[in-house]
C-alpha positions in Angstrom: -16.1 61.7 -76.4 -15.7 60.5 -80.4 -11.9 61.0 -81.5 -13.0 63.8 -84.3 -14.3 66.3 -82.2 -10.3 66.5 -80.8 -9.3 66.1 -84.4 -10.6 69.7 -85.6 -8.8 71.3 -83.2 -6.0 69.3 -81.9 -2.1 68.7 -83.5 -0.9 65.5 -82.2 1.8 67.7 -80.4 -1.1 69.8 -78.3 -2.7 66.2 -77.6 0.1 65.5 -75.9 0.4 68.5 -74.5 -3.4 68.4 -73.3 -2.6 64.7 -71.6 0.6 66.1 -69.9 -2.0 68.4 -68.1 -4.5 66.3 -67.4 -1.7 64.3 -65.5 -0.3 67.2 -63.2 -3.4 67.7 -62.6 -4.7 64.2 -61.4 -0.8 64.4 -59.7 -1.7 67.3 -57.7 -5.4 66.7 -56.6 -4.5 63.1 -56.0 -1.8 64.1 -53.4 -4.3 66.4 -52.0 -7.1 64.6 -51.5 -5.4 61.1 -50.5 -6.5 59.7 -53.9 -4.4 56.2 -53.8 -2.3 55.9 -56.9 -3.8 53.1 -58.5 -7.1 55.1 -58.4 -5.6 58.3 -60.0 -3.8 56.3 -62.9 -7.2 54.5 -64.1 -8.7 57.7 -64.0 -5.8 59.4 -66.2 -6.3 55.9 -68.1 -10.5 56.6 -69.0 -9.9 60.3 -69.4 -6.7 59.6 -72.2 -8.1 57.1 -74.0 -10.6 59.4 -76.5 -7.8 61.5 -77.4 -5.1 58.0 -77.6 -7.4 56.4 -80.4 -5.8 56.1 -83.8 -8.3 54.7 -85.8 -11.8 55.9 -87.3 -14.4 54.3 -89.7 -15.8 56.9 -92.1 -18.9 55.4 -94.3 -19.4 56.8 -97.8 -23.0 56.8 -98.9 -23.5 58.3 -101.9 -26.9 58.7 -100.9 -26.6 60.4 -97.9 -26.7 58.9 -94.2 -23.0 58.3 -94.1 -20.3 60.2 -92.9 -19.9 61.8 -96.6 -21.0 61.4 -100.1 -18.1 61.5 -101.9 -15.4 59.4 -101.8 -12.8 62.4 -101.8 -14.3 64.3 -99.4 -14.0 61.4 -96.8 -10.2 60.8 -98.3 -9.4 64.5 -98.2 -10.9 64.1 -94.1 -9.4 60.9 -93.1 -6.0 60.7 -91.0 -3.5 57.5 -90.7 -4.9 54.9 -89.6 -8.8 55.5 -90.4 -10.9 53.9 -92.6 -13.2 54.8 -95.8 -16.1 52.5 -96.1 -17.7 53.0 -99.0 -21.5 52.0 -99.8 -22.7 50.8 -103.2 -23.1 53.5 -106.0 -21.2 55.1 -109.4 -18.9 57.8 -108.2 -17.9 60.3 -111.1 -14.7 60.6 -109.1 -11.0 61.3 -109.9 -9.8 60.2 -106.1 -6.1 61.4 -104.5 -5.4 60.0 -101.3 -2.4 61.3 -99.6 0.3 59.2 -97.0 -0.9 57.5 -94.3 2.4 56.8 -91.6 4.2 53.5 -90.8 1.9 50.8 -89.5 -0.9 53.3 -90.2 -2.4 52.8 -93.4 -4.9 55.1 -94.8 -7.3 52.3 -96.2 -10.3 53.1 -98.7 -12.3 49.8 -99.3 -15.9 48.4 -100.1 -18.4 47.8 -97.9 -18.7 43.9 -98.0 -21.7 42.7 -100.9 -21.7 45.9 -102.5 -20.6 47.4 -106.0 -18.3 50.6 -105.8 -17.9 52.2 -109.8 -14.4 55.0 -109.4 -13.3 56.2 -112.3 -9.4 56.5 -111.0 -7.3 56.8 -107.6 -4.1 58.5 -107.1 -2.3 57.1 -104.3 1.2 57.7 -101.7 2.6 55.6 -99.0 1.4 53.5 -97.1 -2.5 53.6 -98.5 -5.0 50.4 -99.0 -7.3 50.9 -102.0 -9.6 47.6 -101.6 -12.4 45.6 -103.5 -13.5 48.5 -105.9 -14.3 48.5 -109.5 -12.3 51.0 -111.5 -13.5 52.2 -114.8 -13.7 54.9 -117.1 -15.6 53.9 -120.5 -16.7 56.9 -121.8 -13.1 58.2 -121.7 -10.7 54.9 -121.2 -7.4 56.6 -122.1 -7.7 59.7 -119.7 -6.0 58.5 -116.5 -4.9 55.2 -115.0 -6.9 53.0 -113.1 -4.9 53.5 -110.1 -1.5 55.9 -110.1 1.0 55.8 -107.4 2.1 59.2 -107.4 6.2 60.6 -107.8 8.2 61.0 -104.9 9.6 57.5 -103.6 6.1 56.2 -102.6 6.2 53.3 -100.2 4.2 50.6 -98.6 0.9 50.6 -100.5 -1.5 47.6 -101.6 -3.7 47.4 -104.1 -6.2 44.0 -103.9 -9.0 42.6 -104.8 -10.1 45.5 -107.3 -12.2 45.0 -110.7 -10.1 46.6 -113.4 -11.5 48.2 -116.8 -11.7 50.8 -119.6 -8.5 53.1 -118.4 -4.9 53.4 -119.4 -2.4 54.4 -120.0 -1.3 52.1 -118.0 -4.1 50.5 -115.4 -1.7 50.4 -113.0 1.1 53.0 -113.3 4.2 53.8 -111.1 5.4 57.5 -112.5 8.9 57.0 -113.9 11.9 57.5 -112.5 10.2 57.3 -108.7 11.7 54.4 -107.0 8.8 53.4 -105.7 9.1 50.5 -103.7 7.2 47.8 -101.2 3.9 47.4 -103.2 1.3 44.7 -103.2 -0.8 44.3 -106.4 -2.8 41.1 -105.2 -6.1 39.7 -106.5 -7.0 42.3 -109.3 -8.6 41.9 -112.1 -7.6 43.6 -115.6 -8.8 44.1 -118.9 -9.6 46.2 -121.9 -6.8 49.2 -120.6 -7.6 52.0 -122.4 -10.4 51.2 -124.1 -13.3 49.0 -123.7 -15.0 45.6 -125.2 -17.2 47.2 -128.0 -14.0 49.1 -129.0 -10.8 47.5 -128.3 -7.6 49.6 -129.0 -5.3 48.1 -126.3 -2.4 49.2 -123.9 -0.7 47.9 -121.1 -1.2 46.7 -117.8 1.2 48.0 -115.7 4.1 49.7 -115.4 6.7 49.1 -112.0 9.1 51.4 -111.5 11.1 50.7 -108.0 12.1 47.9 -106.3 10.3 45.2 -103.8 7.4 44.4 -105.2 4.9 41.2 -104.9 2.6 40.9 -107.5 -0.2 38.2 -107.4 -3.0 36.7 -107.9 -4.0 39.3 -111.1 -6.4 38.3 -113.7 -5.1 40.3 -116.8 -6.8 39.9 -120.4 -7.5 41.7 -123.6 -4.4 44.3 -122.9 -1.3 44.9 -125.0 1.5 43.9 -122.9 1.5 42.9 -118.9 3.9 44.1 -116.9 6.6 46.9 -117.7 9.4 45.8 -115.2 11.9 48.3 -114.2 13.6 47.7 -110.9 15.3 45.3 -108.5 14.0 42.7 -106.2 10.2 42.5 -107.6 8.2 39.1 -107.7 5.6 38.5 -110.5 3.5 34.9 -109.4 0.1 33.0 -109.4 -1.1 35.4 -112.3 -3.2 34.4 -114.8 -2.4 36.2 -118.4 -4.9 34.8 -121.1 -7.2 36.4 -123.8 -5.0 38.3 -126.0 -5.3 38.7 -129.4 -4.1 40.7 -132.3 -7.7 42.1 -133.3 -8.0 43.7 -129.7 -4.9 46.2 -131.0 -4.8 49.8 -132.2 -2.9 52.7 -132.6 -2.8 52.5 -128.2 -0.4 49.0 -128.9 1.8 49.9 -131.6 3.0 46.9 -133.1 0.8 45.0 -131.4 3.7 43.4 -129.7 2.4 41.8 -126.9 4.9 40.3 -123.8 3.5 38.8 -120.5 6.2 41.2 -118.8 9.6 43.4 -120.0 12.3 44.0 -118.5 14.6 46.1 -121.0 15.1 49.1 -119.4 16.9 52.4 -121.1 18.9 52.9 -118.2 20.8 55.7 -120.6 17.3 57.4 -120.9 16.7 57.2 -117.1 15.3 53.9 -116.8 15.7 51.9 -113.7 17.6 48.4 -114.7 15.8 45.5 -113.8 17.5 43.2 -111.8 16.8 40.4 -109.6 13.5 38.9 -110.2 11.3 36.1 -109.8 8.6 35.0 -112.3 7.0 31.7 -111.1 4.2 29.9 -111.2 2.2 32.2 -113.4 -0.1 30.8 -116.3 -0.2 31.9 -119.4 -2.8 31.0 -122.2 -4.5 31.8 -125.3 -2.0 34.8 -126.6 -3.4 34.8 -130.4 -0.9 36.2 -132.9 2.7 36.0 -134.7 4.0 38.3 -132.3 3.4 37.2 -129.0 5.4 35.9 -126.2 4.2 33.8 -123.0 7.2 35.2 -120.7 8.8 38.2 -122.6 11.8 40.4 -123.1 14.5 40.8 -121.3 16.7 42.7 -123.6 19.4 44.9 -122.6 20.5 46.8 -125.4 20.2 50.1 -123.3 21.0 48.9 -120.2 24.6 49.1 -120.3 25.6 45.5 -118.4 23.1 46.3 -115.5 20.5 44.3 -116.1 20.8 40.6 -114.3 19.7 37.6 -112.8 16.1 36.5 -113.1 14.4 33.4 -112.3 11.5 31.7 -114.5 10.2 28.4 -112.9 6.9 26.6 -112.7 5.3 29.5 -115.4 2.6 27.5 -117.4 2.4 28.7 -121.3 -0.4 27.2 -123.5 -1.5 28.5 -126.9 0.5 31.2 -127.6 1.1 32.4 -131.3 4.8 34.0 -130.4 7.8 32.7 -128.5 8.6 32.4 -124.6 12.0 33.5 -123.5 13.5 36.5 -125.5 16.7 36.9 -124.1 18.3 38.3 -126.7 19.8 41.7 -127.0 23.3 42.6 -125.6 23.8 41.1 -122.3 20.8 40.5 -120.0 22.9 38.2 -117.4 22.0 35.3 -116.2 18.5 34.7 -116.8 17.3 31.0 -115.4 14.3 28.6 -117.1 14.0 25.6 -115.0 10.4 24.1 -114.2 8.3 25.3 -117.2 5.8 23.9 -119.4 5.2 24.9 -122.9 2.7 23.8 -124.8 1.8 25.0 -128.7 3.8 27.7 -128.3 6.3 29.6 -130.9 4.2 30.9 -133.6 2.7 27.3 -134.5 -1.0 29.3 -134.2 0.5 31.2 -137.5 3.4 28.7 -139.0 5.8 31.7 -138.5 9.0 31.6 -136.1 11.3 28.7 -135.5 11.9 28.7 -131.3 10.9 29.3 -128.0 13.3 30.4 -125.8 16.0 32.6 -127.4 19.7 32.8 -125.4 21.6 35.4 -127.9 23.6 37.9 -128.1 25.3 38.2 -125.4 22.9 37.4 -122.6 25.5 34.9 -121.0 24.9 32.6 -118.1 21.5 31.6 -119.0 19.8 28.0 -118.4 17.3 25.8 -119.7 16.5 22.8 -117.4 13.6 20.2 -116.3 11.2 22.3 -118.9 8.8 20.6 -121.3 7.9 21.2 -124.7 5.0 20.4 -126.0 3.9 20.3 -129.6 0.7 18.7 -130.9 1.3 18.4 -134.5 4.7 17.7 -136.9 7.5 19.8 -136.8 10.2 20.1 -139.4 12.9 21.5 -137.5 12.6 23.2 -134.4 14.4 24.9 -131.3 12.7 24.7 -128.2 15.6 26.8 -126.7 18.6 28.2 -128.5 22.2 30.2 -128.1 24.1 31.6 -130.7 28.5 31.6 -130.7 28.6 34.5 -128.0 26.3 32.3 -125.3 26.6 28.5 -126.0 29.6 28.3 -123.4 28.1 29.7 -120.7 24.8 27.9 -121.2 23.2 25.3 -119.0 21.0 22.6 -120.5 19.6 19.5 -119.4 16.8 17.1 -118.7 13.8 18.6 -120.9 11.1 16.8 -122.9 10.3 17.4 -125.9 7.4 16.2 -128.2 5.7 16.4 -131.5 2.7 13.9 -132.3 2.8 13.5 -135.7 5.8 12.9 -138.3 8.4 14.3 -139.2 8.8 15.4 -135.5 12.3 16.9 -135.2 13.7 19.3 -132.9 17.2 20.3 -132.0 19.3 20.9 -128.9 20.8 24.5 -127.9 22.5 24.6 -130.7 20.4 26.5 -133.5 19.2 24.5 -136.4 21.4 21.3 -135.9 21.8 18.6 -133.8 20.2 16.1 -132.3 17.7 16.8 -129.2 18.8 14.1 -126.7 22.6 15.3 -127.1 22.0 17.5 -124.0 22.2 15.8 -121.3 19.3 14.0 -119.5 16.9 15.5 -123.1 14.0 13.0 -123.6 12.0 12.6 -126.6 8.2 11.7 -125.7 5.0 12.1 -124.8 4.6 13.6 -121.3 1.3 12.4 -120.9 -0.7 15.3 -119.4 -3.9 14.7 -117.9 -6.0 15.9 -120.4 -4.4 18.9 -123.0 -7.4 19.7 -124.6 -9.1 20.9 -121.4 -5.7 22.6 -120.6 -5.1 20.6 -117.9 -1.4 20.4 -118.0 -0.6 17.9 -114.9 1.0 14.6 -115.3 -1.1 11.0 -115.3 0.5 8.8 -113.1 3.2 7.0 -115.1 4.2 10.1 -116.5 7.7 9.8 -117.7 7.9 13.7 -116.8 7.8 12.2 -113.1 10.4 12.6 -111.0 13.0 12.5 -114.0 14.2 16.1 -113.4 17.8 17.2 -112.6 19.9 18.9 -109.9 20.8 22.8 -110.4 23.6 23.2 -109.1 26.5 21.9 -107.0 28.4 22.3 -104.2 31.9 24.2 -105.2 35.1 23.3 -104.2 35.6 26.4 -102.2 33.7 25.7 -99.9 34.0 24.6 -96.2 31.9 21.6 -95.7 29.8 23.2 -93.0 28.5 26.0 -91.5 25.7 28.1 -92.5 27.7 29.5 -95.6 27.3 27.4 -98.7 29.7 28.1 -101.4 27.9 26.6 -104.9 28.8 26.8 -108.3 25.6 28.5 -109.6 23.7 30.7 -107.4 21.5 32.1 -109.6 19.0 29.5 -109.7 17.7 30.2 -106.1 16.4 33.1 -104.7 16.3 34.5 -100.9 12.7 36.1 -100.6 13.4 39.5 -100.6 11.5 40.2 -97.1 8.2 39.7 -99.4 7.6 35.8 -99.7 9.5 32.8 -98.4 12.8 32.5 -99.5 14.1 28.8 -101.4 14.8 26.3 -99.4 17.0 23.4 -101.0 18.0 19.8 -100.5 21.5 18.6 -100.8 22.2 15.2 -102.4 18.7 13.9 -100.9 15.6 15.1 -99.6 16.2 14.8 -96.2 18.8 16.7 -96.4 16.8 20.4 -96.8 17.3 23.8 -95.3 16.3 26.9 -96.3 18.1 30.0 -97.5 18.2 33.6 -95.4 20.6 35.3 -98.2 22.1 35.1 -101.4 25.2 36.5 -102.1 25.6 36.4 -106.0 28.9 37.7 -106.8 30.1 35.1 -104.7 28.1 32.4 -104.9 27.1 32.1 -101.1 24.1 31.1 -100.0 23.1 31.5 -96.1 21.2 29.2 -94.6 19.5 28.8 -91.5 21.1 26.4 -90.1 24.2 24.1 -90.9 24.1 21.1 -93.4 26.2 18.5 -94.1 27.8 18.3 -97.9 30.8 17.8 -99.8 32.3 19.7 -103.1 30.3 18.1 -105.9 27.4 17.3 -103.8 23.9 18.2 -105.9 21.6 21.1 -104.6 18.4 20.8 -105.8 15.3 23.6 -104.9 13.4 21.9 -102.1 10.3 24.1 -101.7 9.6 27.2 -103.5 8.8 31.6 -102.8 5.0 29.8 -101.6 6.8 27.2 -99.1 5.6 24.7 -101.2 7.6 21.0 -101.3 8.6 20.9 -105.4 11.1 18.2 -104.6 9.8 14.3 -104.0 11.9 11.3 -104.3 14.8 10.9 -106.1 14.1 14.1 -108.5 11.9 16.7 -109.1 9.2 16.8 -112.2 9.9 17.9 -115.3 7.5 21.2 -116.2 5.6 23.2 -114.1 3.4 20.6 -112.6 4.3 19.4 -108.9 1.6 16.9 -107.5 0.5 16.3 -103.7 1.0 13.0 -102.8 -2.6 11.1 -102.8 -3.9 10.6 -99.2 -3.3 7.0 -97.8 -6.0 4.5 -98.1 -7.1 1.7 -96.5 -6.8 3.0 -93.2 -8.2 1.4 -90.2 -9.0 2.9 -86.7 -7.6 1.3 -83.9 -9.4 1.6 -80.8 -7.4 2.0 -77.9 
C-alpha cells in the first residue's frame, strides 16, 4: 500500500494510533489461535511498514506524466523527508517551500542531465534546493534568487544551483532573523539584478545569523559579495572575479565593490559580525579605483562588538582597489597571515597608496607570511599600514615584497616611512611564481617564498606545560571549526609535534586540544593543517603567501619481489 494514500487521511498521531490497534489485535488473535510470537511480530512488522515510511519521491514534469506539473504544487504536497524531482522545462514560478523536521529535509532538486529554469524560491528550515537554474531576466530586480524566509530559519543548503538576472540580493537572509546553520556550496552567481545586455549591478548575498559555511561559489559581474552580519560563519574555496566599474548602476551606488563586509549597524539592528574565517578564496580581475579583494570590516556602528576574523591563504590578483580595510573605529583583532597579493591597490588606475589598512582603532591586528606582488615601479608604497592608535598592538613579520622595475620602494607598517625589511623577517624580492601572467600564483622550486614563513604565536607563561589546555599569547590566529569544518590543528616548536584544537577560548587565550602535548613558555605554535585538514606546515616553516605545495611523489622506485 503506497505511503500517500495514508497521508490524505492520517495525522502522524492517528498513525500511531492505527498501529497500536493493529497490535492488540495481532496480541489477541495470536493468543487465541496459538500463533507463536515470532510469527505474530513479523506480521505486525509487514503490516506497519507502509504507514512507518518517511520518505516519498514526487517527479515534476512540466509536461505531464509526473506526479505534478508545477513545482509548487509538488512543494505545497510534499511532507519532511520527501523528495521533488523535477524534469527539464522553464517554470514561470515564484516557489515557497515550507520546514521540513530535523534529519528530515524537504529536498527539491533536478533530475540528473536536465535543465530546470525557476524564477525564485523562498525557503525555511531544514529544506535542500539542488542543481537548478535561477533566473528572472525579464524582471531581474523583483525577488531574490533564493530567500530564506524571517523567523530563525535553520539547517538549509543551497548547492550546486546556476544563479542569474535577480536581486536584490541573489541570496538573501531577511534582516534581523538569526538565521543560522546554512550551506551555500557550489553555486554559481552573476549579473544580480539585472542581466548581461544590461548590467546595473547589486549584491550577492546577504547573511544574517550565525554558523554558516559558504563554498565553492562562482560569483561575477555583481556589486559587492557577501554582506556579513553574524557570528561564527566561514566564507572559503570561492572564486570572486569579473567585476568591473562599467557593470554598475543606480542598483550599486557608488560602485563600491568589496569581496565581503562585515560593518554591521548594530545601533540600527544589525547583527555584529564576529568570529569569522575567510580562507583560501580567490580573488581576480576586480577592475576599478574602488575595489577591494577582501573588504570592510569597519565598525563605526558597531559599538566595540565586532571582533576576531581570520584571513589566510585568500589569493588576490588584479584588483583596481585595496585588500584589507580595517579601518573605522575598532573592528578587533582582525588576522592576515598566508596571503598573496598580486597588482593590487589601485595600480590598474594609479590612484591609492596601500593594501591593507590597520587604522583607527581596529587594534590587535596582524600582517604575517603574506606576499606582495607588484609588476612595475613603485614610488612609495604600503603594502599594509597602522596609524598612532594601532601600531602598538600590531603584529608584523616575514612578508615579501616586490616591484620589478625602479624606483621600487615600499615601506613597513609604519605609513609613508621606513624601510621595508625593518619588520622582522620582511624580505625584498622576487618570489618567483610559476608563471604570473597565466595567474598561476604557486612557487617554482627555489622559491625564496619557500618554507621562509614565521610562527604565530607562542606559548605564554601562564601556562601549565601539559595537559590538553594551552595557554598562548595570541589566540586569535587559530580557529576551532565551529561544528561546520575541521577545526586548526597546530605544531609546537616542530612538526612532529601537532595536535589539533576542539575549542578556543579567546578571552583567555586557551586553546583545547585533543590530546596532551609537550611545550614550554616561549615555545613557537605554528598552524599545522588548516578548516580543509590540509598539512600547510612542512619543514622547518611554512610558505610565505597563499600557495602550499604537495610534496612531489618519490621516484626511482623499484619493486621488490618477495
Amino acid at each position: 500500500m503506497p505511503r500517500h494514500c495514508f497521508e490524505a487521511t492520517l495525522s502522524q498521531e492517528e498513525e500511531y494510533l492505527f498501529c497500536s490497534k493493529i497490535g492488540d489485535l495481532l496480541f489477541m488473535y495470536g493468543r487465541s489461535y496459538r500463533i507463536s510470537p515470532l510469527l505474530m511480530n513479523s506480521i505486525f512488522c509487514i503490516l506497519l511498514v507502509p504507514v512507518s515510511l518517511h520518505a516519498a519521491t514526487y517527479t515534476v514534469k512540466s509536461g505531464g506524466g509526473g506526479n505534478y506539473t508545477t513545482i509548487q504544487a509538488c512543494a505545497t504536497a510534499m511532507a519532511a523527508g520527501d523528495t521533488c524531482q523535477v524534469f527539464a522545462g522553464s517554470y514561470a514560478e515564484n516557489v515557497s517551500v515550507s520546514a521540513g523536521t530535523v534529519g528530515n529535509y524537504k529536498t527539491l532538486t533536478v533530475n540528473t542531465g536536465d535543465t530546470v529554469n525557476v524564477l525564485s524560491f523562498t525557503i525555511s528550515s531544514h529544506v535542500k534546493i539542488k542543481g537548478f537554474h535561477i533566473q528572472n531576466p525579464s524582471s531581474p530586480t523583483n525577488a531574490p534568487c533564493v530567500t530564506v524566509s524571517a523567523g530563525g530559519a535553520t539547517d538549509y543548503y543551497i548547492t550546486n544551483n546556476t544563479m542569474y538576472a535577480c536581486g536584490t540580493y541573489m541570496i538573501k537572509e531577511d534582516a534581523g532573523s538569526n538565521t543560522t546553520h546554512g550551506y551555500i556550496q557550489g553555486n554559481t552567481l552573476s549579473y544580480s539584478c539585472s542581466t548581461s545586455s544590461a548590467p546595473n549591478t547589486c549584491t550577492a548575498m546577504q547573511i544574517n545569523g550565525d554558523y554558516h559555511l559558504i563554498e565553492n561559489n562562482d560569483i561575477s559581474h555583481v556589486s559587492d559579495g557577501f554582506y556579513v552580519f553574524g557570528k561564527h560563519n566561514i566564507l572559503r574555496k570561492n572564486t570572486f572575479h569579473d567585476v568591473s566599474e562599467v557593470d554598475c548602476g543606480s542598483n550599486s551606488g557608488n560602485c563600491h565593490v568589496d569581496f565581503m563586509q562585515a560593518d554591521a549597524n548594530v545601533v540600527g539592528g544589525a547583527q555584529p559580525a564576529q568570529y569569522l574565517l575567510i580562507e583560501n578564496n580567490t580573488v581576480e580581475n576586480l577592475l576599478g579605483s574602488n575595489m577591494h579583494a577582501v573588504g570592510l570590516f569597519q565598525a563605526g556602528a558597531c559599538k566595540g562588538q565586532c571582533f576576531n576574523a581570520i584571513v589566510r591563504f585568500h589569493t588576490a590578483a588584479h584588483v583596481g582597489g585595496g585588500g584589507i580595510l580595517d579601518d573605522d573605529t575598532g573592528w578587533i583583532n582582525v588576522k592576515s597571515y598566508n596571503n598573496t597579493w598580486a597588482d593590487v591597490g589601485n595600480q590598474i588606475t594609479s590612484v591609492g597608496n596601500a593594501i591593507n589598512a590597520f587604522t583607527s582603532g581596529s587594534t590587535g591586528g596582524s600582517d604575517i607570511n603574506d606576499i606582495f606582488y607588484f609588476p612595475f615601479t613603485l614610488a612609495g608604497f604600503n603594502p599594509y599600514f597602522t596609524d598612532s592608535t594601532t601600531a602598538t598592538t600590531f603584529t608584523a613579520g616575514n612578508n615579501l615584497g616586490f616591484c620589478s622595475g625602479s624606483p621600487c620602494t615600499i615601506f613597513p607598517h609604519t605609513y609613508g616611512a621606513g624601510s621595508w625589511t625593518s619588520d622582522t623577517g620582511n624580505i625584498q624580492t622576487d618570489p618567483l611564481f610559476a608563471n604570473y601572467a597565466a595567474n598561476d600564483l604557486n612557487l617554482l622550486p627555489g622559491s625564496p617564498a619557500l618554507g621562509t614563513g614565521t610562527y604565530l604565536t607562542t606559548v605564554s607563561s601562564g601556562d601549565s606545560g601539559s595537559g590538553m589546555s594551552l595557554v598562548v599569547n595570541d589566540a586569535g590566529y587559530f580557529q576551532d571549526g565551529s561544528g561546520l569544518v575541521n577545526g586548526d590543528c597546530i605544531a609546537v616548536t616542530t612538526t612532529l609535534n601537532h595536535v589539533c584544537i576542539t575549542a578556543v577560548n579567546y578571552l583567555t587565550k586557551t586553546l583545547t586540544l585533543s590530546s596532551s602535548i609537550s611545550r614550554s613558555a616561549g615555545d613557537h605554535v605554528w598552524l599545522y593543517s588548516d578548516s580543509a585538514g590540509r598539512q600547510v606546515l612542512r619543514g622547518s616553516g611554512p610558505n610565505m603567501g597563499a600557495a602550499v605545495l604537495t610534496p612531489a611523489p618519490p621516484t626511482n622506485l623499484s619493486v621488490i619481489v618477495q
